[in-house]
C-alpha positions in Angstrom: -28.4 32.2 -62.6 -25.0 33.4 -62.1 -25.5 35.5 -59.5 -28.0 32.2 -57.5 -24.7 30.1 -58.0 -22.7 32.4 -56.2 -25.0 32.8 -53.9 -25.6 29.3 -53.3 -21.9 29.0 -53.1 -21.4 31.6 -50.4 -23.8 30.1 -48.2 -22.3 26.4 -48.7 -19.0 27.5 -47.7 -20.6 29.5 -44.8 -22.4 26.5 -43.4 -18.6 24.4 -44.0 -17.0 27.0 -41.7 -19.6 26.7 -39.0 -19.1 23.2 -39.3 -15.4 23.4 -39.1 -15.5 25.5 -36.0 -18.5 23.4 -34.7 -16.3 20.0 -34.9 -13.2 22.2 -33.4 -14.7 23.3 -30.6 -16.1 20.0 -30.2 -12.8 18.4 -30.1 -11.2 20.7 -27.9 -13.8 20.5 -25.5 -14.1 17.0 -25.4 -9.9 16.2 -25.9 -8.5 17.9 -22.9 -5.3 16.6 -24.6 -5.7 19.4 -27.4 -5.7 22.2 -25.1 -2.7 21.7 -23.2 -0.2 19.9 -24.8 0.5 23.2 -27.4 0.9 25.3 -24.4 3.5 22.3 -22.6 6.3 24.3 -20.8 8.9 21.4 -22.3 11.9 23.6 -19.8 10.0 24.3 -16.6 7.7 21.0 -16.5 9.7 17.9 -18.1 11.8 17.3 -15.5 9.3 17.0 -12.7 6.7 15.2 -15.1 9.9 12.9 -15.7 10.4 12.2 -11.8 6.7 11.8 -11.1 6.6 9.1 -14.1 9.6 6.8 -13.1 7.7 6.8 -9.3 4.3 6.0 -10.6 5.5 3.5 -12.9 6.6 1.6 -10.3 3.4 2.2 -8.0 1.5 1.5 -11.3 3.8 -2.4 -11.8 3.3 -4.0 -8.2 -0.5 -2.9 -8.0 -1.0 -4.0 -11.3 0.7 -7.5 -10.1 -1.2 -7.6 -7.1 -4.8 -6.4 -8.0 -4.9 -8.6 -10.7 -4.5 -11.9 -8.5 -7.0 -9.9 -6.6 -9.3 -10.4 -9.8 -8.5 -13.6 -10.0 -6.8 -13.2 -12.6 -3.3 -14.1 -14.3 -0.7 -11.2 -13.1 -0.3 -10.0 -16.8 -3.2 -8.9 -17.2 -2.1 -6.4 -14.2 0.3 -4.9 -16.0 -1.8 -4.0 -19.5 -4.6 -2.6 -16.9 -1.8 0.0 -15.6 -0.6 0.7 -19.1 -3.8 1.2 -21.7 -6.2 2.6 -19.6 -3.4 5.3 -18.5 -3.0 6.2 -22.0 -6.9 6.6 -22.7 -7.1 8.6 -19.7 -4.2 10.9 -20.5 -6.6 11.7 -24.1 -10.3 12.5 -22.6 -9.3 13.6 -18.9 -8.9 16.8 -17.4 -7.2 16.0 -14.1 -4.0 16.9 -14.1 -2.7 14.6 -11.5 -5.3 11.7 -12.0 -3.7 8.3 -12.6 -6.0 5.6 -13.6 -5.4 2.1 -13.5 -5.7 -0.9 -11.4 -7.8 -0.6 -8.2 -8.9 -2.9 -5.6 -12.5 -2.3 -5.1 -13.0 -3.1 -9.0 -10.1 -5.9 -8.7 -12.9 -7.1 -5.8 -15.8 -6.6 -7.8 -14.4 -8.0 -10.7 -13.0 -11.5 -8.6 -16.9 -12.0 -7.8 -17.8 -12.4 -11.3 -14.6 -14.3 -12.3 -14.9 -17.1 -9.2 -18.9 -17.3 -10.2 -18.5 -17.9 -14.1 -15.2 -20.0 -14.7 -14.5 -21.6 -10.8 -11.0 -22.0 -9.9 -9.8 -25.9 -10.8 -5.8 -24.8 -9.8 -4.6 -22.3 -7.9 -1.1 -22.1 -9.4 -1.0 -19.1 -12.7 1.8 -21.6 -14.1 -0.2 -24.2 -16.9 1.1 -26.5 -19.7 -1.6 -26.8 -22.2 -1.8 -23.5 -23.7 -4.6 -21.7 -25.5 -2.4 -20.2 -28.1 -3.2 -16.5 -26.9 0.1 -15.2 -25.1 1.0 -18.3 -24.0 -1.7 -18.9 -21.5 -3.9 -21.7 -21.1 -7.5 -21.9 -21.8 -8.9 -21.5 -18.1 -6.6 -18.4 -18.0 -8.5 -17.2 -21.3 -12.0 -17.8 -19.9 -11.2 -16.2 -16.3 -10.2 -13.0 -18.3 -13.3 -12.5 -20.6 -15.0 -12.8 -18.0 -12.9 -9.9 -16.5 -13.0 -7.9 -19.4 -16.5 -8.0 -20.0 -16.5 -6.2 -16.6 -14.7 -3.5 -17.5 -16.5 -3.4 -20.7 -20.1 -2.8 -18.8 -18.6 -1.1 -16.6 -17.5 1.7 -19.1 -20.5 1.8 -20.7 -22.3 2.6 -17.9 -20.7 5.3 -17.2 -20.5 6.5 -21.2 -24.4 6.5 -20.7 -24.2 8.1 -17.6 -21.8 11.0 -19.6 -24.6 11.1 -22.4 -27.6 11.7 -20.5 -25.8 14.1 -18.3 -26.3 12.7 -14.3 -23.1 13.8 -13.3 -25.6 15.3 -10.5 -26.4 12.2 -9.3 -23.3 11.2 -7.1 -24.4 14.1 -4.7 -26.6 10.6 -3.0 -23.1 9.1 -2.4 -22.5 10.9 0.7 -18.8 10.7 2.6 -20.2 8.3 5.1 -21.6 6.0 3.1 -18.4 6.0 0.9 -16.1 5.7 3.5 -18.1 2.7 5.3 -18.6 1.1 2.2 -14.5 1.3 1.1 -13.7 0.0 4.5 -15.5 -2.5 4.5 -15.0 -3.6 0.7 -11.0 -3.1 2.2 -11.7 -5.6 4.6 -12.9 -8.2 2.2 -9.9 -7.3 0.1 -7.7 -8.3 3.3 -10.1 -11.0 3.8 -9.5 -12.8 -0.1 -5.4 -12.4 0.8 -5.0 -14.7 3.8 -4.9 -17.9 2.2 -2.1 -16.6 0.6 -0.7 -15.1 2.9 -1.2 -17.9 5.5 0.0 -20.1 2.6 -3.2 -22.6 2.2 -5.3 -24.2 0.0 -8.7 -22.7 0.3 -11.6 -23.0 -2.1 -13.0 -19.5 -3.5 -16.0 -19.0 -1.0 -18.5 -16.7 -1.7 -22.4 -15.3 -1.0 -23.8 -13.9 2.1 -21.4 -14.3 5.3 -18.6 -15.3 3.2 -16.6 -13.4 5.1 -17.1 -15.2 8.4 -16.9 -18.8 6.7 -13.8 -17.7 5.5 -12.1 -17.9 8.8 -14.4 -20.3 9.9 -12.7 -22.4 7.3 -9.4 -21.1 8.6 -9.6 -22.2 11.9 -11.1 -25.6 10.7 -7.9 -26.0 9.2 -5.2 -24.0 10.8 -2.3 -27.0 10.6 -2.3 -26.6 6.8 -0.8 -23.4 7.3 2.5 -23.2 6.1 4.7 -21.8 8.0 7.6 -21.0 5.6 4.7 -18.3 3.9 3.6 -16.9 7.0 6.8 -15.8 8.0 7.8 -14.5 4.9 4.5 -12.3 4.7 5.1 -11.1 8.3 8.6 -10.2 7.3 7.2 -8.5 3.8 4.3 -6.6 6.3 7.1 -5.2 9.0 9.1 -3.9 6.0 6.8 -2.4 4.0 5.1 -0.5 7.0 8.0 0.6 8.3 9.5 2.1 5.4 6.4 3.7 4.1 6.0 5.3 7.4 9.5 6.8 6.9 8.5 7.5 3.5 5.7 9.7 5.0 7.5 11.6 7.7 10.3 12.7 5.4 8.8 13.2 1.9 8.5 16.8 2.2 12.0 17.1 2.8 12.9 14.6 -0.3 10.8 14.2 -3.5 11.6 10.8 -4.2 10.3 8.4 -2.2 12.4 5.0 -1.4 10.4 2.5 -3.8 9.8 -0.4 -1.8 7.4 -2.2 -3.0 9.4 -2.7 -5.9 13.0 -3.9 -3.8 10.5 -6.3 -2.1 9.4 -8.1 -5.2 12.9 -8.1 -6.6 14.7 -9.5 -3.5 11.9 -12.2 -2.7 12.1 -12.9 -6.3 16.0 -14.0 -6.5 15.9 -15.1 -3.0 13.2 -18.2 -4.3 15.3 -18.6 -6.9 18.3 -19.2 -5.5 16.7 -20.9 -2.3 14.3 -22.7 -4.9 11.7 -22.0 -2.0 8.8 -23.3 -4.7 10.2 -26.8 -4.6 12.1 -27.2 -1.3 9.5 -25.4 1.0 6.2 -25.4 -1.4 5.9 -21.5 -1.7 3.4 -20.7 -4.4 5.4 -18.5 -7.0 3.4 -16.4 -9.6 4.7 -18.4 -12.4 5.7 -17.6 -16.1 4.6 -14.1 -17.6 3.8 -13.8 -21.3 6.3 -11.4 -22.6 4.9 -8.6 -25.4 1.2 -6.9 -26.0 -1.9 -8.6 -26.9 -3.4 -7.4 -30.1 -7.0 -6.5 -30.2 -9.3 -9.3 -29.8 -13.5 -9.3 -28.3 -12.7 -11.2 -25.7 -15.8 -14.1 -24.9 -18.4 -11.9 -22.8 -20.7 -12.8 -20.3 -23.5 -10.4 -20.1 -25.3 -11.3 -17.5 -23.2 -11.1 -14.2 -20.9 -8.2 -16.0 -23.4 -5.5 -14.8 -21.3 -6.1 -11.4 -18.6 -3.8 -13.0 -20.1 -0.6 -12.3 -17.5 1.7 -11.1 -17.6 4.2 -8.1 -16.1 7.6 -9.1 -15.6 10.6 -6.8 -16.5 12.7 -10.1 -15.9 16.6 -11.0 -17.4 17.3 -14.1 -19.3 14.9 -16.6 -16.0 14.7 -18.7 -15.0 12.7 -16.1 -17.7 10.2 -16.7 -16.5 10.2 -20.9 -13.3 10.0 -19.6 -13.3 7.0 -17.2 -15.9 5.4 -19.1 -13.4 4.8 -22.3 -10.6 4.0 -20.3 -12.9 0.4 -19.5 -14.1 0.3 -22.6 -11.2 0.2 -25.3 -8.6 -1.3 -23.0 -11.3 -4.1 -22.5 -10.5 -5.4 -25.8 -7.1 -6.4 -24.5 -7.8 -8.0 -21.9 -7.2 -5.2 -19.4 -9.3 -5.6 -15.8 -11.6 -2.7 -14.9 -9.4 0.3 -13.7 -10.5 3.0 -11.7 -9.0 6.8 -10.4 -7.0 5.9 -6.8 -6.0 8.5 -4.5 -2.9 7.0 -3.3 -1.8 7.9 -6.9 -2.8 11.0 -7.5 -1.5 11.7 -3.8 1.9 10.4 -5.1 1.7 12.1 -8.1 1.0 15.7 -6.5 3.5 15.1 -3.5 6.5 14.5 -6.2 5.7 17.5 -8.2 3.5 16.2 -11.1 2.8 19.2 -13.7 0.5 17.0 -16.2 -0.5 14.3 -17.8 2.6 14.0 -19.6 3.9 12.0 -16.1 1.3 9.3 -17.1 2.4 8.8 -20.1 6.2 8.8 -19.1 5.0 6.1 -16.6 3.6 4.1 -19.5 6.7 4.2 -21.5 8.0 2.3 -18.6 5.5 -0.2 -17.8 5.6 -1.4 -21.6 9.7 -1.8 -20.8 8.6 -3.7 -17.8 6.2 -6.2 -20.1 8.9 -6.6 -22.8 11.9 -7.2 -20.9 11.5 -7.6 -16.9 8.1 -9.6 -16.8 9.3 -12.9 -17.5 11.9 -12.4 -15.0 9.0 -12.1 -12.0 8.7 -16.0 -12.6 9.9 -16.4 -8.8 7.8 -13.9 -7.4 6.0 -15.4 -4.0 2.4 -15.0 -4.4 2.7 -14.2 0.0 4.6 -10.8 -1.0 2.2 -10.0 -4.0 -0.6 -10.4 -0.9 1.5 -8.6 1.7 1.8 -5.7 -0.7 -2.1 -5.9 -1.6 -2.4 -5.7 2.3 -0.4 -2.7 3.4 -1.6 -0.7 0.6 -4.7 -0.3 1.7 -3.8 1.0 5.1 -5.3 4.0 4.5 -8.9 2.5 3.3 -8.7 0.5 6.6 -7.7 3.5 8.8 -11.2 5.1 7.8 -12.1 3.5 11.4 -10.9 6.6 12.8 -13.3 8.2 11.1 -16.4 7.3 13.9 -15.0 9.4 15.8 -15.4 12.6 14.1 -19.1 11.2 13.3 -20.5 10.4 16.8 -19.0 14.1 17.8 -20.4 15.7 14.8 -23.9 13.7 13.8 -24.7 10.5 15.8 -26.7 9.5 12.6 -24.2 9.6 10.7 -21.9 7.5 12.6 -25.4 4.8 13.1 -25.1 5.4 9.1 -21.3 4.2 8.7 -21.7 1.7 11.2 -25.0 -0.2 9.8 -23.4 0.4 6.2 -20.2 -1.0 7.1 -21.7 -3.9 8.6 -24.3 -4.7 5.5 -21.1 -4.7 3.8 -19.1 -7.0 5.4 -22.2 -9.3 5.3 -22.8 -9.4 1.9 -21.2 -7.2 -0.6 -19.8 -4.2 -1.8 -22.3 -2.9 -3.6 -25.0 -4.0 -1.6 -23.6 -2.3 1.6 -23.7 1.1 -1.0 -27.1 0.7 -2.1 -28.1 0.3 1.5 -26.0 3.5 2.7 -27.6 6.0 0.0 -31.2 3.9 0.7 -30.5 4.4 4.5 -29.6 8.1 3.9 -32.2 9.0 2.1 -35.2 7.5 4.7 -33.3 9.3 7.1 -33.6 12.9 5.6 -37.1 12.4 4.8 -38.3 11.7 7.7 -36.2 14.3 9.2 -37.1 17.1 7.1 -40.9 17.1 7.9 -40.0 17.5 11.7 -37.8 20.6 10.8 -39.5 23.9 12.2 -39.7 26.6 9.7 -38.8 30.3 10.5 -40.1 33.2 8.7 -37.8 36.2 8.7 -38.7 39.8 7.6 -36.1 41.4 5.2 -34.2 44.2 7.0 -33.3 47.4 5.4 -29.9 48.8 4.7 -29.4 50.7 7.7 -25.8 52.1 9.0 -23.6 51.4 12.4 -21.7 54.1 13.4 -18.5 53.1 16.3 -15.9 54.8 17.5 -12.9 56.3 15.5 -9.9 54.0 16.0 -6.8 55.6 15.1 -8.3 58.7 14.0 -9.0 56.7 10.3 -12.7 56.3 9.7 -13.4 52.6 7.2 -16.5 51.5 5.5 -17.0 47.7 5.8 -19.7 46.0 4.0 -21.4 43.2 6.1 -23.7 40.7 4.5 -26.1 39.2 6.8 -27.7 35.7 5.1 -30.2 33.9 7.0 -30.3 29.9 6.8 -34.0 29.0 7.1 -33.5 24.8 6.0 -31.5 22.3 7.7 -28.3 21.6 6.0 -27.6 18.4 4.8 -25.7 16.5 2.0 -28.9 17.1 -0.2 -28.8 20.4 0.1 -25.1 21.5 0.9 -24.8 22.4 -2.9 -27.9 24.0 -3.1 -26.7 26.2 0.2 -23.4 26.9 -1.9 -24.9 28.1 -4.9 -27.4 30.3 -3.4 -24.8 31.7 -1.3 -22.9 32.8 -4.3 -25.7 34.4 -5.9 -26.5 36.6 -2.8 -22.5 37.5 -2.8 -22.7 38.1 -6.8 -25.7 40.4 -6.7 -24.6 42.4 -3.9 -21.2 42.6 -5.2 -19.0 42.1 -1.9 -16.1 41.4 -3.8 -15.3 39.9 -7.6 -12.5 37.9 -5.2 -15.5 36.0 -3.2 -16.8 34.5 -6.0 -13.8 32.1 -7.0 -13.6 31.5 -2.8 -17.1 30.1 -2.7 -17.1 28.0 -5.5 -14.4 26.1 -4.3 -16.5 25.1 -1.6 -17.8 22.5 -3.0 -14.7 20.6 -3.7 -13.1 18.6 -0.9 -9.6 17.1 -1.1 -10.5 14.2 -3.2 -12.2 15.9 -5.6 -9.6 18.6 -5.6 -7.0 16.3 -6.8 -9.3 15.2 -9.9 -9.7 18.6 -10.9 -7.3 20.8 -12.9 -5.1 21.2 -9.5 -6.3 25.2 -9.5 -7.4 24.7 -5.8 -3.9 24.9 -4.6 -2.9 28.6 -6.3 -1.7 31.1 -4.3 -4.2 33.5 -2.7 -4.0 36.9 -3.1 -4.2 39.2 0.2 -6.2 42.5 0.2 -5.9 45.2 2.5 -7.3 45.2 5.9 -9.5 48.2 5.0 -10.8 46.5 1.9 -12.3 43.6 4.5 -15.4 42.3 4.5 -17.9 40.7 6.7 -20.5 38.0 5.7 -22.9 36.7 9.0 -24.8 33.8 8.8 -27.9 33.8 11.1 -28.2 30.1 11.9 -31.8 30.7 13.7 -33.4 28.4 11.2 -30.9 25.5 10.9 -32.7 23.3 12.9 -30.7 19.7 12.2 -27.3 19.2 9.8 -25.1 16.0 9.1 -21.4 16.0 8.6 -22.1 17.0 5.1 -23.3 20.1 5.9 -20.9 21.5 8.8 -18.2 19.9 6.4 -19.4 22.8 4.3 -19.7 25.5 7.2 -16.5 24.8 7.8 -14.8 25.2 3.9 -16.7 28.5 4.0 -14.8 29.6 6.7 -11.8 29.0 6.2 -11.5 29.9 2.3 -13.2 33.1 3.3 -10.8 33.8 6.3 -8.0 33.0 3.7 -9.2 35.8 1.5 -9.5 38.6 4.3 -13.1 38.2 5.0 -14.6 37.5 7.7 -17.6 35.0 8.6 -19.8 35.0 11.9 -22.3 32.5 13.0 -25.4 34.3 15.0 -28.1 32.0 16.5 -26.1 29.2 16.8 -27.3 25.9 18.3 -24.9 24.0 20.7 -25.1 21.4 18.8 -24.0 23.0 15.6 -21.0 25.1 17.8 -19.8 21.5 18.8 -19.2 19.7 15.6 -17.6 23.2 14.0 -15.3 23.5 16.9 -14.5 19.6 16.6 -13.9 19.9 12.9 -11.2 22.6 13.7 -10.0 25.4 11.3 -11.4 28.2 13.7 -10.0 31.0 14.6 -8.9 30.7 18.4 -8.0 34.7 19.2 -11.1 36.1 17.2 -14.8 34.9 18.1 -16.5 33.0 15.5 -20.2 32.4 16.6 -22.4 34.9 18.6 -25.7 35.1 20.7 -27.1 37.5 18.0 -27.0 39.7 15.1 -26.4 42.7 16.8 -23.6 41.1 19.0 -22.2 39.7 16.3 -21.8 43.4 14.4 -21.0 44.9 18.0 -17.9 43.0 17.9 -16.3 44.3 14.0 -13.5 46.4 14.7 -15.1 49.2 12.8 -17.2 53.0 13.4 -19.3 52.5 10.0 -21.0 49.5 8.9 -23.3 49.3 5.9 -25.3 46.5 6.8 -27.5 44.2 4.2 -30.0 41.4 4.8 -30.7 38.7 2.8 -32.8 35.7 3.6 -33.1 32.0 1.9 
């Protein structure tokens, strides 16, 4: 019995230890936070963290302001939506120079709900009869339940979306159809601001063509608007383009950009006061803001318009989905708005030398000084410079325009894509201008895959070219010919990637081409969500350890942007590691939209007539040459 007991007991403790280690890998894997906040370089990385923090904070105070008027909501409620969801993120992400918070697509998405369930009876945040709950009256209450019930949905669909593992399904969201639907969702942002920024009194108008009765209405009533606003958000406009523009051209020559959203608010703010510009000239002032945290409270949820609130990530891994998901989730219980991931952010973040997370939470520290101390003093804050600054930040959604370009040179379907998306979204909504871009795209490659001619190719054997000596030093060079026999397009440009990298693995080219190729598959955006490893430095072989990797295009009868987009990171990661990549068989087409979408090499040719041209031209005497076909 003695020795069953011990027995028993060895195996107990066994199974505790594998549970231990079980729940500890768990953890770490699941609470980035774990893994690198041990290993924090306090000496080398505080500082710059420190810097980073004080700029976002700001960044992270007048968007929270402005997108939460965008949400129809009272401007507090800005300020805890750049301040808990920051801190959530900072636990379960793993971007290093991600900062989540307030964002105006959700601040859009979120207004919809808000206008539909409790209609605005004021348009002035300031109210008497208060609810008891931070000061703010009932109406104030109602508009954000409705707001956090939002977020709420909104982070559980993406919780569900991180449990049942579809982090594959945002490959459907294709850059076209994002880009047309951000502009346009942009323009209704711009579209929701002019009654402030014109200064009327303009009933919320929603539905299909909202967006033209909106200035329909404006132009019914253009001698309401008040002139006194007007000018003040032109002046607000002029100054905050032109010193952001000075921001841009300079910033790699100083870190610290000059912080003018934030003078703006403060110098409109004391020049209403002491001009009393909200009795003298009627300018519509933000009005008092509660000072202090709300405690936890379940706000009052309405279930069935909330389903609004799902959120469009750019997404790297399905950590991302856990991690965004929670930050809606538990900050919705404070009356936070849904928050999102925004690039101009992260961008700001990487430009002034963000190490970690640790700049996040630095930026918290002084947001929660902001909502102690300085909020009540935004009392005087002109509702025309909150819009103003809502306006000019989103320059950069509304320079997407420029973006037809590139797709009538590239893929004229794509550009009839962004065009009819952008259109469907003006029309109606957001997310119905999205639902029809990935419906669109999808028809699209269907029928167009059936028309594409398929190629059979023989495999060649290994067989050896032997050149001239050049400078009496004979080199070996290891040339990889793949053959493309699909069309290449945004369903597939992953697919392309991955079997490329198996045909470099197995062959064994170099153990250096396999980190090149996976990057691939990242583009900017989704660079700057990752763990920032896509900006390292590259390491530079010999010339005699080149190699060469030839893509026989003969079978890629059709692509979209996606696709050359993909060609084209190829190329030049490959070229940045010393090997070399030629195109044989290309079609004119295909030629056109590479060359357009730049990055080639002007002194050496890229694309050839045919194989053998394409070796005839490597600078070599001996070439061990392998075919591969997909």
């Amino acid at each position: 019995m003695t020795g069953a007991k011990r027995k028993r007991s060895t195996v107990w403790r066994k199974i505790q230890a594998v549970r231990l280690e079980d729940i500890k890998a768990w953890c770490m894997r699941r609470l980035p936070i774990l893994t690198w906040v041990p290993v924090y370089n306090w000496k080398e990385n505080l500082v710059p963290d420190t810097v980073s923090g004080m700029m976002l904070a700001i960044q992270q105070v007048t968007q929270g302001l402005a997108f939460a008027v965008l949400s129809s909501v009272h401007p507090v409620f800005g300020l805890y939506g750049s301040f808990f969801p920051v801190i959530i993120y900072a636990i379960f992400g793993m971007g290093r120079h991600v900062a989540t918070g307030t964002f105006a697509l959700t601040s859009l998405i979120s207004a919809n709900a808000v206008e539909r369930l409790v209609p605005s009876v004021r348009t002035n945040f300031t109210a008497n009869n208060n609810s008891g709950i931070l000061g703010l009256s009932e109406f104030e209450m109602q508009r954000i339940g409705v707001a956090a019930a939002v977020s709420f949905l909104g982070g559980i669909i993406q919780v569900v979306m991180f449990m049942l593992q579809l982090g594959s399904a945002t490959f459907l969201l294709t850059e076209p159809v994002i880009s047309a639907m951000t502009t346009g969702a942009a323009t209704h942002v711009v579209t929701s601001q002019v009654k402030y920024l014109l200064g009327m009194k303009m009933p919320y108008i929603s539905g299909p063509l909202a967006f033209f009765h909106i200035y329909a209405y404006v132009f019914e009533n253009i001698r309401s608007v008040q002139l006194e606003a007007l000018l003040l958000s032109l002046l607000s406009i002029v100054v905050l383009v032109l010193v952001k523009e000075l921001n841009e051209k300079f910033h790699r020559n100083i870190k610290v950009v000059l912080p003018i959203d934030l003078l703006l608010i403060i110098a409109t703010s004391i020049a209403c006061y002491y001009a009393d510009m909200e009795y003298t000239y009627g300018i519509e002032v933000v009005g008092n803001i509660p000072k202090g945290c709300p405690s936890f409270i379940i706000a009052n949820i309405y279930i069935g318009d909330s389903f609004v609130g799902k959120n469009i990530f750019y997404l790297t891994t399905l950590q991302e989905f856990l991690a965004h998901g929670l930050s809606n989730v538990i900050p919705s219980f404070f009356f936070c708005i849904p928050s999102a991931a925004a690039m101009g952010r992260t961008a700001l973040l990487y430009s002034t030398g963000a190490k970690t997370q640790v700049a996040c939470l630095i930026s918290c520290v002084l947001i929660l000084v902001v909502i102690y101390t300085i909020g009540p003093l935004l009392y005087w804050l002109p509702m025309c410079v909150l819009a103003s600054i809502i306006v000019v930040g989103l320059k950069g959604m509304l320079m997407q325009f420029r973006d037809l370009k590139k797709y009538w040179n590239v893929d004229k379907i794509d550009w009839s894509i962004w065009v009819s998306t952008y259109v469907f979204t003006i029309c109606f909504a957001a997310n119905v201008g999205l639902l029809y871009g990935v419906v669109c795209t999808i028809a699209i490659v269907i029928f167009r895959f059936p028309r594409a001619k398929t190629l059979n190719l023989k495999n060649m054997e290994e067989v050896e070219y032997k050149y001239k000596v050049e400078d009496n030093c004979e080199s070996l060079k290891q040339v990889k010919i793949v053959s493309v026999n699909s069309p290449l397009v945004f369903l597939n440009a992953r697919k392309f990637h991955a079997d490329l990298l198996k045909i470099i693995q197995k062959d064994g080219i170099s153990s250096q081409v396999c980190d090149i190729v996976n990057k691939c598959e990242q583009n900017t955006l989704l660079c700057s969500f990752s763990n920032g490893s896509c900006h390292g430095e590259l390491v530079q072989p010999c010339q005699s350890d080149r190699h060469v990797l030839i893509l026989d295009c003969s079978g890629l009868n059709f692509f979209d942007y996606t696709g050359v987009s993909m060609l084209l990171q190829i190329y030049v990661d490959c070229k940045n590691r010393y090997i070399d990549v030629l195109l044989a068989h290309c079609k004119g087409s295909l030629i056109k939209a590479m060359q357009y979408g730049g990055n080639l090499d002007s002194e050496n040719p890229v694309f050839f007539e045919s194989i053998s041209s394409a070796i005839d031209a490597i600078p070599i005497h001996r070439v061990r040459l392998t075919s591969r076909s997909r």
